[in-house]
LODO-84501 format. One record per residue (C-alpha): chain; residue number from 1; z, y, x. Coordinates in steps of 0.2 Angstrom, whole numbers. Example, Ala and Ser with C-alpha at 12.3 -4.5 7.8 and 13.67 -1.06 7.14 Angstrom:
BEGIN
+------+------+-------+-------+-------+
: paza : fimi :    c3 :    c2 :    c1 :
+------+------+-------+-------+-------+
:    A :    1 :    39 :   -22 :    62 :
:    A :    2 :    36 :    -5 :    68 :
+------+------+-------+-------+-------+
This chain:
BEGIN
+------+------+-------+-------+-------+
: paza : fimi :    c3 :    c2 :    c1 :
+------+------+-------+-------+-------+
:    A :    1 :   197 :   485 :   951 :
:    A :    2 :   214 :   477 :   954 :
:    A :    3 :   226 :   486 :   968 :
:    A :    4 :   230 :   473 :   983 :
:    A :    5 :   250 :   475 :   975 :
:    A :    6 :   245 :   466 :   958 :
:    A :    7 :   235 :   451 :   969 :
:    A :    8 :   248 :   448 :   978 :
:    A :    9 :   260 :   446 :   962 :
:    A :   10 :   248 :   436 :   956 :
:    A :   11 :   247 :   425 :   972 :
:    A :   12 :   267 :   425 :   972 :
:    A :   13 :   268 :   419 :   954 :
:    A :   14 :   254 :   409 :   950 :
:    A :   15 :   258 :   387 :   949 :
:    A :   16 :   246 :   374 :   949 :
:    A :   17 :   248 :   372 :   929 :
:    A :   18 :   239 :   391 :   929 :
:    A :   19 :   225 :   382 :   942 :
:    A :   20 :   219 :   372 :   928 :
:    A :   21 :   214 :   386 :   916 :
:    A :   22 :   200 :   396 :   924 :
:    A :   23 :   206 :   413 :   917 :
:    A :   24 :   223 :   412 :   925 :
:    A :   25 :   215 :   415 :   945 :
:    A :   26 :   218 :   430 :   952 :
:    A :   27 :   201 :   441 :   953 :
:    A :   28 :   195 :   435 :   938 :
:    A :   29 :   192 :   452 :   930 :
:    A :   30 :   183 :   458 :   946 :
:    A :   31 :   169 :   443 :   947 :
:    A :   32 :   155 :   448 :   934 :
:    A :   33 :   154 :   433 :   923 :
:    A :   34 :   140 :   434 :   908 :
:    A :   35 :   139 :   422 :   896 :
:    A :   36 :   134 :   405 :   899 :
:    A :   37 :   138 :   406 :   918 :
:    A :   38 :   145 :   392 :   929 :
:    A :   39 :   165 :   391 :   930 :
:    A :   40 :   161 :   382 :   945 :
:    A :   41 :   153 :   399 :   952 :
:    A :   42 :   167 :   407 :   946 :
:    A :   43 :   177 :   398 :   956 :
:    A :   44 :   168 :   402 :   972 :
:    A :   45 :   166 :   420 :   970 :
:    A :   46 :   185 :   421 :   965 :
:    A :   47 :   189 :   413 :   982 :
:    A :   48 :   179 :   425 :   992 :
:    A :   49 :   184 :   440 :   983 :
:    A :   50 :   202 :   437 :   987 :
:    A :   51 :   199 :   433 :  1004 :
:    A :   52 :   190 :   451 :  1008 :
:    A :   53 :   205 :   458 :   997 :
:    A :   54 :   217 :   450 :  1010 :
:    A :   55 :   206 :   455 :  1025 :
:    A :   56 :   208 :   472 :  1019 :
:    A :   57 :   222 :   474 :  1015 :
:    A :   58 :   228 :   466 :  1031 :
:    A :   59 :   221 :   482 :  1038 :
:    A :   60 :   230 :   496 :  1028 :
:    A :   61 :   247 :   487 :  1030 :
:    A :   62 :   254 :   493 :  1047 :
:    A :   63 :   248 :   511 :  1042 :
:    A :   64 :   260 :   511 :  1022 :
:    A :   65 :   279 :   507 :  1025 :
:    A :   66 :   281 :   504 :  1006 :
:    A :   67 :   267 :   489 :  1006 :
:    A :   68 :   278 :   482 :  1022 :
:    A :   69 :   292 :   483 :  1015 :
:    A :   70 :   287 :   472 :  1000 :
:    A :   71 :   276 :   459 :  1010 :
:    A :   72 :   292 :   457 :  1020 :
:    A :   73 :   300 :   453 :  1003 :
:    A :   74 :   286 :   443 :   997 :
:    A :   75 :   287 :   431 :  1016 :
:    A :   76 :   306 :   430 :  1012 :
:    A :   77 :   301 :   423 :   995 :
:    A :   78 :   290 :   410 :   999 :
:    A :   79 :   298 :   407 :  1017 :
:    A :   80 :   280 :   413 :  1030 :
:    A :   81 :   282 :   416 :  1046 :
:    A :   82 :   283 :   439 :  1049 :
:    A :   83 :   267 :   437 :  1059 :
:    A :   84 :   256 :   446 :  1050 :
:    A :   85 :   240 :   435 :  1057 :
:    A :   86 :   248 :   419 :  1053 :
:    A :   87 :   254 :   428 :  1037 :
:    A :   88 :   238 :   430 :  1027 :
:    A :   89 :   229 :   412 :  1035 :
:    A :   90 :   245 :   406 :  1026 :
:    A :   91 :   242 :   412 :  1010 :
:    A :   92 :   224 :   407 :  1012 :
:    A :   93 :   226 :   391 :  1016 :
:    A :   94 :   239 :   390 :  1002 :
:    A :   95 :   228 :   396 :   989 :
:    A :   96 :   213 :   386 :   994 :
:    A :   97 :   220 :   372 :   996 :
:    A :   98 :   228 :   372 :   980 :
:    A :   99 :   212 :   375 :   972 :
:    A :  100 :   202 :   364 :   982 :
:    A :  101 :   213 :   351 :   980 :
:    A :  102 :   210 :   354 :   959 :
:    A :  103 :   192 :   356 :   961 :
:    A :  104 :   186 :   349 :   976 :
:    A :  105 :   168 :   348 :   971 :
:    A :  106 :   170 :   369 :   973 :
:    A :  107 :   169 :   368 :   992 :
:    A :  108 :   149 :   359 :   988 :
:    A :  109 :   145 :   371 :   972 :
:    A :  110 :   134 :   386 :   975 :
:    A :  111 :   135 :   404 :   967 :
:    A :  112 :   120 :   412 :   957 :
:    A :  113 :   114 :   420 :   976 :
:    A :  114 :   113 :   401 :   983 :
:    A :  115 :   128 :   402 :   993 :
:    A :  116 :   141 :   390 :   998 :
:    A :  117 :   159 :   393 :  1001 :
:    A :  118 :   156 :   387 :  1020 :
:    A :  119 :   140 :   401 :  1022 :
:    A :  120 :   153 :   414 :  1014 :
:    A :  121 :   170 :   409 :  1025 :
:    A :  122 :   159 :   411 :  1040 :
:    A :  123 :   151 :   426 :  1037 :
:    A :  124 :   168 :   435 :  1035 :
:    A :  125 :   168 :   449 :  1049 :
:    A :  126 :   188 :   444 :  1050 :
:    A :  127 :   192 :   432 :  1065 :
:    A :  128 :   208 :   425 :  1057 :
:    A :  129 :   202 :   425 :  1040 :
:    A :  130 :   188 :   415 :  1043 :
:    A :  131 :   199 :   402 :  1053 :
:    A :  132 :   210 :   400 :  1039 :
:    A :  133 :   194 :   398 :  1026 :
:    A :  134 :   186 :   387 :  1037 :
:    A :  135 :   199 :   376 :  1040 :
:    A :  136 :   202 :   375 :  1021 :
:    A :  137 :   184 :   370 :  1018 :
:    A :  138 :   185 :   358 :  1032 :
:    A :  139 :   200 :   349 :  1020 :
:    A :  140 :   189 :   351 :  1005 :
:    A :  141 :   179 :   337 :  1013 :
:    A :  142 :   193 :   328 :  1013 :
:    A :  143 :   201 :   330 :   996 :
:    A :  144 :   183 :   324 :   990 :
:    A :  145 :   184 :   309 :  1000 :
:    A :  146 :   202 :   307 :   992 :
:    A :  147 :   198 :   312 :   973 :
:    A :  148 :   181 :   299 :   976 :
:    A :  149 :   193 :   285 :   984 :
:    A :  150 :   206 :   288 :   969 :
:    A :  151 :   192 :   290 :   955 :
:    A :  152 :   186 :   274 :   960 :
:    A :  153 :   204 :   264 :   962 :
:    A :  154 :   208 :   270 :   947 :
:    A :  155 :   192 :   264 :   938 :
:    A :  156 :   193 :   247 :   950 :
:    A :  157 :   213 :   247 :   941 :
:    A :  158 :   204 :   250 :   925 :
:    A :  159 :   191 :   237 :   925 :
:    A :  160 :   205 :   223 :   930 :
:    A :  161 :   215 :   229 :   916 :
:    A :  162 :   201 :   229 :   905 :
:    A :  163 :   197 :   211 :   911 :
:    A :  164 :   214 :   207 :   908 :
:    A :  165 :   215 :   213 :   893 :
:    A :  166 :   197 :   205 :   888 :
:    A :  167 :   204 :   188 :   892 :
:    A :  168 :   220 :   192 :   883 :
:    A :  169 :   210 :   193 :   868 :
:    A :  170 :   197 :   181 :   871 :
:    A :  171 :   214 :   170 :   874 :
:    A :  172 :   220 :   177 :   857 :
:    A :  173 :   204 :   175 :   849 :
:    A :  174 :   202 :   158 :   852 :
:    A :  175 :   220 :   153 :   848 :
:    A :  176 :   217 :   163 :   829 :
:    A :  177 :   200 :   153 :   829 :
:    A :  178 :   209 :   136 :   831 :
:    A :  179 :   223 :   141 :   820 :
:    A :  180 :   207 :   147 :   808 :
:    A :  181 :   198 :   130 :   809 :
:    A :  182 :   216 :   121 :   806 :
:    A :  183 :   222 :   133 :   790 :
:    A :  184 :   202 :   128 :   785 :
:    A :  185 :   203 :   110 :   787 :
:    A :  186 :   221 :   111 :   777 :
:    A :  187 :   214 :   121 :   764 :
:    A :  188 :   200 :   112 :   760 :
:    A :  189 :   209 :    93 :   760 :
:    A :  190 :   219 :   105 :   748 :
:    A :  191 :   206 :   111 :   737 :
:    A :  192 :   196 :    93 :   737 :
:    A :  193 :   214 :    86 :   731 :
:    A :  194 :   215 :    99 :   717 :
:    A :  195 :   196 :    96 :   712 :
:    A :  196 :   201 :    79 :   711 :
:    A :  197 :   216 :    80 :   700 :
:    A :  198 :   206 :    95 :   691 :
:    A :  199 :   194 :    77 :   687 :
:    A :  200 :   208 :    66 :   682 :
:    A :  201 :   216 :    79 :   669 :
:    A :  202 :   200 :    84 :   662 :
:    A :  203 :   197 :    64 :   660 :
:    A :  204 :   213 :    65 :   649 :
:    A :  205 :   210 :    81 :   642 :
:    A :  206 :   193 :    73 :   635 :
:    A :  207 :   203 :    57 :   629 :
:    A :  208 :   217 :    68 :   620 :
:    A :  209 :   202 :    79 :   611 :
:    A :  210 :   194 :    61 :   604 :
:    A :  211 :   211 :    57 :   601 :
:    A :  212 :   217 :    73 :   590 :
:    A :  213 :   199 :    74 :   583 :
:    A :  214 :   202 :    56 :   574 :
:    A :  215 :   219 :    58 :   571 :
:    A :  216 :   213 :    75 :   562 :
:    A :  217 :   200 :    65 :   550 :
:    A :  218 :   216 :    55 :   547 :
:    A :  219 :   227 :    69 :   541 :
:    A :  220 :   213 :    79 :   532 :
:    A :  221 :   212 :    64 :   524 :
:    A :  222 :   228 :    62 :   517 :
:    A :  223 :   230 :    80 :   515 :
:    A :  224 :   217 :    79 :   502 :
:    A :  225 :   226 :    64 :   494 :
:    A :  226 :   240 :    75 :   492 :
:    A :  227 :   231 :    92 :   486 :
:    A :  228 :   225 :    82 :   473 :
:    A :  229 :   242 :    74 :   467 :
:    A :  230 :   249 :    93 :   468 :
:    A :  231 :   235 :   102 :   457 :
:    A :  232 :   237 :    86 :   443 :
:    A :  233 :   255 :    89 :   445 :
:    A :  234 :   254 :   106 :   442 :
:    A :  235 :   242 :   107 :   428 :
:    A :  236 :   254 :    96 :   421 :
:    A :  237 :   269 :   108 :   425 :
:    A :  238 :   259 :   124 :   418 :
:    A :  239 :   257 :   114 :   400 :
:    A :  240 :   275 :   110 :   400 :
:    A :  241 :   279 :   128 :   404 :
:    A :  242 :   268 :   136 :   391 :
:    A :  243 :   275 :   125 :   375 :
:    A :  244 :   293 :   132 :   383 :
:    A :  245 :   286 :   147 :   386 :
:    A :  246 :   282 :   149 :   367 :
:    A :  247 :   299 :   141 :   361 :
:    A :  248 :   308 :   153 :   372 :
:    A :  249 :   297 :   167 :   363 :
:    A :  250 :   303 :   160 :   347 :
:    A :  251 :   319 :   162 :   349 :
:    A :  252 :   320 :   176 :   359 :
:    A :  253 :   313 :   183 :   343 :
:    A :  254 :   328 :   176 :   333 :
:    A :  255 :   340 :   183 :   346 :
:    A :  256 :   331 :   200 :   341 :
:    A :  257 :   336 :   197 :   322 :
:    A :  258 :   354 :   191 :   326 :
:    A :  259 :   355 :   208 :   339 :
:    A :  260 :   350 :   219 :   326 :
:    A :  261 :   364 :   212 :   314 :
:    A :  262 :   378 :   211 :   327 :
:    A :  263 :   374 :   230 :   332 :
:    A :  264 :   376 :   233 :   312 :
:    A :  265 :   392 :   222 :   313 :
:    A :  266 :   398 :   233 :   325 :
:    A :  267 :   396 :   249 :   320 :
:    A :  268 :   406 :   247 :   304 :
:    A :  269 :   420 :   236 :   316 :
:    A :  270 :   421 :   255 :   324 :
:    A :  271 :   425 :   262 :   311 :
:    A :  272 :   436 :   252 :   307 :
:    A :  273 :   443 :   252 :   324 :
:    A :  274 :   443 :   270 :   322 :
:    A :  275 :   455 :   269 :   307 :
:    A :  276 :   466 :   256 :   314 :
:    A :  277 :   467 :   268 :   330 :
:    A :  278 :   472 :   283 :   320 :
:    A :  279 :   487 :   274 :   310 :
:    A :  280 :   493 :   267 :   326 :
:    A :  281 :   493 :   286 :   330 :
:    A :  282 :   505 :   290 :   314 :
:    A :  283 :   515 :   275 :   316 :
:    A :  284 :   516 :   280 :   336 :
:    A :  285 :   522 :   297 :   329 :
:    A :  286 :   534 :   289 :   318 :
:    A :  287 :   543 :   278 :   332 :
:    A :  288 :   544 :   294 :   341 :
:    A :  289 :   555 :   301 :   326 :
:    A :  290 :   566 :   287 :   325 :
:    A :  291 :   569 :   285 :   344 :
:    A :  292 :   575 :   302 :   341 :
:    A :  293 :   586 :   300 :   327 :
:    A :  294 :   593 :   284 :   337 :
:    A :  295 :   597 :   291 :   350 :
:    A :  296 :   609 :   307 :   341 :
:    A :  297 :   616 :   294 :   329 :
:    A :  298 :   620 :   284 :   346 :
:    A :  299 :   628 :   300 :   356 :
:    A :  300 :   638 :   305 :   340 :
:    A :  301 :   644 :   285 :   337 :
:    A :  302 :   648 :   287 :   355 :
:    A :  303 :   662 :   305 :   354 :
:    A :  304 :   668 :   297 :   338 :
:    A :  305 :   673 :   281 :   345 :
:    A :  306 :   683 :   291 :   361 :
:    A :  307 :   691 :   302 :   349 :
:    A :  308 :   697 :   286 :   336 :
:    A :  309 :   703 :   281 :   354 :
:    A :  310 :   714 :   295 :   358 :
:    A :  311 :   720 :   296 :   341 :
:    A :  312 :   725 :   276 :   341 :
:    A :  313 :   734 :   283 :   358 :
:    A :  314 :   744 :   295 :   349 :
:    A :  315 :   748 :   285 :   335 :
:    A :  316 :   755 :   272 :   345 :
:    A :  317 :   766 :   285 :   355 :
:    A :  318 :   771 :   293 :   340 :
:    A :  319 :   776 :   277 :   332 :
:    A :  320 :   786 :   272 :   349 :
:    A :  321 :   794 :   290 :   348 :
:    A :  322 :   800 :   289 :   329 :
:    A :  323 :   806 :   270 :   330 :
:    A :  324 :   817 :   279 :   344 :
:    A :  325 :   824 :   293 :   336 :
:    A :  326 :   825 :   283 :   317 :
:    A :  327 :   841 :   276 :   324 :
:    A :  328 :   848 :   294 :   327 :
:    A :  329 :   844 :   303 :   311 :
:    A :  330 :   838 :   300 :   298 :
:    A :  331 :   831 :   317 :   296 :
:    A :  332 :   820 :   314 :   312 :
:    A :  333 :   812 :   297 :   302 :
:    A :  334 :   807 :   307 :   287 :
:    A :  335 :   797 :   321 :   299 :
:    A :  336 :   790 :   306 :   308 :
:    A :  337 :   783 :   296 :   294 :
:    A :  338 :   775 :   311 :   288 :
:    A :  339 :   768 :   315 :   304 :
:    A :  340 :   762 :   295 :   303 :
:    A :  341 :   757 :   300 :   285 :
:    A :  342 :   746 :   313 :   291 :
:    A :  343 :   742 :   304 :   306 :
:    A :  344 :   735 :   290 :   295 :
:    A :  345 :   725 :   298 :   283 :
:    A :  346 :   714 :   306 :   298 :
:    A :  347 :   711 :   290 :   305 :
:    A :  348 :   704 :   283 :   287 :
:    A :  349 :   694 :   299 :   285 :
:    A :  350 :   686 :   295 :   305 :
:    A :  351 :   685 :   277 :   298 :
:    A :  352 :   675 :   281 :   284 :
:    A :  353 :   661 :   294 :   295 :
:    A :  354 :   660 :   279 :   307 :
:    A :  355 :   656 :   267 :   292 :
:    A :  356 :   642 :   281 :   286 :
:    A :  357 :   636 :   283 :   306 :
:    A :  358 :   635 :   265 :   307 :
:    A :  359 :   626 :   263 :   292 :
:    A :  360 :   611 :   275 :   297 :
:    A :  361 :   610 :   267 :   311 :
:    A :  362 :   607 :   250 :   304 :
:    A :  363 :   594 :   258 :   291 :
:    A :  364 :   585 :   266 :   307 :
:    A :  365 :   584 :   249 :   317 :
:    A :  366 :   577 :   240 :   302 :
:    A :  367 :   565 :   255 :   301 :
:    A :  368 :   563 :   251 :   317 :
:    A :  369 :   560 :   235 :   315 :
:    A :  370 :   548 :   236 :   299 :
:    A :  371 :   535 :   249 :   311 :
:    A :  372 :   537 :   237 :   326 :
:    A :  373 :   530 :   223 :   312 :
:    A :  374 :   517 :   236 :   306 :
:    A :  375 :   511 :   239 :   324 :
:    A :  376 :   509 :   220 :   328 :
:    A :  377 :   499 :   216 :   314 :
:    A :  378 :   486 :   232 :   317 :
:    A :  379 :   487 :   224 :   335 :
:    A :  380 :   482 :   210 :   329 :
:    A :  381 :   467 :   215 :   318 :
:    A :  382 :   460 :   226 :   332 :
:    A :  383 :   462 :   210 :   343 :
:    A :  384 :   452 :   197 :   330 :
:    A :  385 :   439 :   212 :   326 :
:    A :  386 :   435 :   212 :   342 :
:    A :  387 :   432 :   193 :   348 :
:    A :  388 :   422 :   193 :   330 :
:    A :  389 :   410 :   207 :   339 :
:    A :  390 :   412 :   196 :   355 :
:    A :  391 :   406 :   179 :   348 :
:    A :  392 :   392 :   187 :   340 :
+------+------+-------+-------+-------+
């Protein structure tokens, strides 16, 4: 069982959103509900559970300060007047109201002992509890009236806009069937214009086919004209091919010969080439030697030269010194003709070594000159050898 305290907190905080579930009303745990039973039933049992619970405790409040205290805070709360009378028909008429006016059909529902709300409001032993119940059920008559009235505008409002809405589409409906019938109309001049031109171009079609079948008998025709040109043409070409064919065989069988012979040819021109290459070696070698002696006989012409050059100096400033002094003594001219004397015979004795230098050089240029000549005409063996090998 729940305490009146925990009702009456339940009353305080409870909204119409809560109304609309069954389980959220307060007394719910103390109404016996097996499965299968009415909500309706529910309902009315709920509603006169908390009406006893309110007449009760009605009764115990002047005698517990504590539960005063708090009903003066729970009338400061939702603004009731401090009677206490006026109080508890208040919160009544609250309560049933608000659930009358969610289920009005309650106020003609019966409990599983046959009872209406209106036979259990008026057999409450508590004057003004029974006021405040009855008058509530005395409303419930009216929200019925009100929910019927409004259940019955709404479906008046309903069926207009159903009506409306009917035409609207019935208007729609013909306008797309028009439109259909139009699109139709279109489509089939189109197709019938397209079967027609289908008619024509298959007319041509037909005239092209005869066309391109005759003009085929004419091409075969002369197609086979000109297979049979080709293939004399060809027999003719393959006869002159084979009597070339067999000449070129012939004398591919003399080129043989004439290969075999050159290849002989040519090993003895290497040989020969091989000999010619190794006395261009040894006459190579020789050059070498020459060039060498060359070039000493060259340096040492070279010193003797600027030495006969000094000396020719010398002489001359000698000779200028004693044609100076002859006229002074006589003694100084002797001294000085036999330094001239002296003088002279080294010149003839450079004179005579330049004459012997000069003359190896002239034998080694002719030297040279007799290799350079033996050179050209090996170079020029080696060159005819090989345009003989060339040729053939």
């Amino acid at each position: 069982m729940m305490s009146d305290d925990a009702i009456l907190e339940d009353l305080r905080g409870m909204s119409l959103k809560q109304l609309r579930d069954m389980r959220t009303i307060p007394g719910w745990d103390l109404v016996h509900n097996p499965p299968g039973r009415n909500p309706r039933g529910v309902l009315v049992s709920t509603v006169t559970r908390c009406c006893k619970q309110l007449s009760t405790w009605r009764s115990i409040v002047p005698k517990y300060r504590k539960r005063w205290k708090f009903m003066r805070k729970f009338m400061a709360f939702h603004k009731i007047s401090p009677h206490k009378d006026f109080m508890v028909r208040e919160i009544i008429q609250r309560k049933v109201n608000s659930i009358l006016s969610m289920y009005p059909k309650g106020a003609y529902t019966r409990n599983y002992d046959g009872m209406y709300p209106l036979h259990l409001a008026a057999s409450n032993g508590d004057l003004s509890t029974r006021k405040a119940a009855l008058t509530a059920l005395d409303r419930g008559t009216i929200y019925a009236s009100i929910s019927k009235m409004t259940s019955m505008r709404l479906s008046m409002e309903h069926e207009s806009q159903m009506k409306s809405l009917e035409e609207s589409r019935a208007d729609q409906i013909r306008k797309m069937e028009a439109h259909g019938r139009d699109e139709r109309a279109k489509l089939k001049a189109q197709i019938d214009g397209l079967a027609n031109r289908l008619k024509e171009q298959a007319e041509i079609n037909n005239a092209l086919h005869e066309g391109m079948k005759s003009s085929d008998i004419w091409h075969q025709e002369e197609l086979d004209l000109v297979v049979q040109k080709e293939r004399a043409n060809a027999s003719i070409l393959e006869r002159q091919l084979r009597s070339e064919l067999a000449e070129v065989q012939l004398r591919n069988m003399d080129f043989l010969d004439q290969i075999e012979a050159v290849q002989a040819d040519l090993g003895v021109s290497n040989e020969r080439a091989e000999k010619q290459a190794n006395a261009i070696v040894a006459l190579e070698r020789k050059m070498e030697e020459t060039i060498k002696i060359l070039t000493d006989t060259t340096d040492e012409l070279a010193s003797t030269s600027k030495e006969l050059e000094i000396i020719q100096d010398r002489l001359a400033s000698a000779q200028a010194v004693s044609d100076d002094k002859s006229a002074h003594s006589k003694l100084g001219g002797l001294s000085s003709r036999c330094a001239c004397e002296r003088m002279k015979s080294t010149m003839n004795a450079q004179k005579e070594a330049l004459t012997a230098l000069l003359m190896t050089h002239d034998t080694t240029m002719n030297d040279m000159g007799s290799l350079g000549k033996d050179m050209l005409q090996v170079a020029c063996k080696v060159e005819m050898t090989i345009g003989k090998d060339e040729d053939e």
